[in-house]
C-alpha positions as CSV (number, residue, x, y, z in Angstrom):
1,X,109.3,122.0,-63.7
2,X,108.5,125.0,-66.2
3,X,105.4,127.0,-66.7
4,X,103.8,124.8,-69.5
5,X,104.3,121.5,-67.2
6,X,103.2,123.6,-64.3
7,X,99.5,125.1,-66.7
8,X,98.7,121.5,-68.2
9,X,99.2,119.4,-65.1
10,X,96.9,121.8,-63.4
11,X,94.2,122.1,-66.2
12,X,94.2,118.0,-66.3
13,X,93.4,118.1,-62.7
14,X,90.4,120.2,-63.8
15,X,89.6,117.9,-66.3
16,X,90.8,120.5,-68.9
17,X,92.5,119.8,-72.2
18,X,94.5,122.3,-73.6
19,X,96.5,121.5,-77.2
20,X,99.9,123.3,-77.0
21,X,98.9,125.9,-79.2
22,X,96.1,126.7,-76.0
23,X,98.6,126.5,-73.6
24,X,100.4,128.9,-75.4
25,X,98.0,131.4,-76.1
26,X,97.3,131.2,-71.9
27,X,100.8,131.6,-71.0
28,X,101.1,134.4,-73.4
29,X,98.0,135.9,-71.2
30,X,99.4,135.5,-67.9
31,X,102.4,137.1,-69.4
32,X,100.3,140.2,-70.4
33,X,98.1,140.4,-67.2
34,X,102.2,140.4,-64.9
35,X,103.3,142.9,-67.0
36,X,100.1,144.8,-66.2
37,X,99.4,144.7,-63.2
38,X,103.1,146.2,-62.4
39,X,101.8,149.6,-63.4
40,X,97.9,149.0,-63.0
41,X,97.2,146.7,-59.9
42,X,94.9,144.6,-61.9
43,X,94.2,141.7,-59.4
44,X,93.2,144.5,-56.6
45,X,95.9,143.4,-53.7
């Protein structure tokens, strides 16, 4: 199973709908916030 699967499965189950442009757009975040927190520790660990 792949990300976008993984993202709209999981905001169903929240009662969310997301059109693929959305889905895309939150994928692209999640992309940005990894890349981050590499150098930055965003999510405080």
């Amino acid at each position: 199973m792949d990300i976008d699967n993984i993202l709209k499965l999981s905001l169903k189950e929240l009662g969310i709908n997301f059109s693929k442009a959305q889905v895309s757009l939150v994928k692209e975040y999640l992309n940005l916030v990894y890349k981050h927190n590499k150098k930055l520790n965003l999510v405080g660990t």
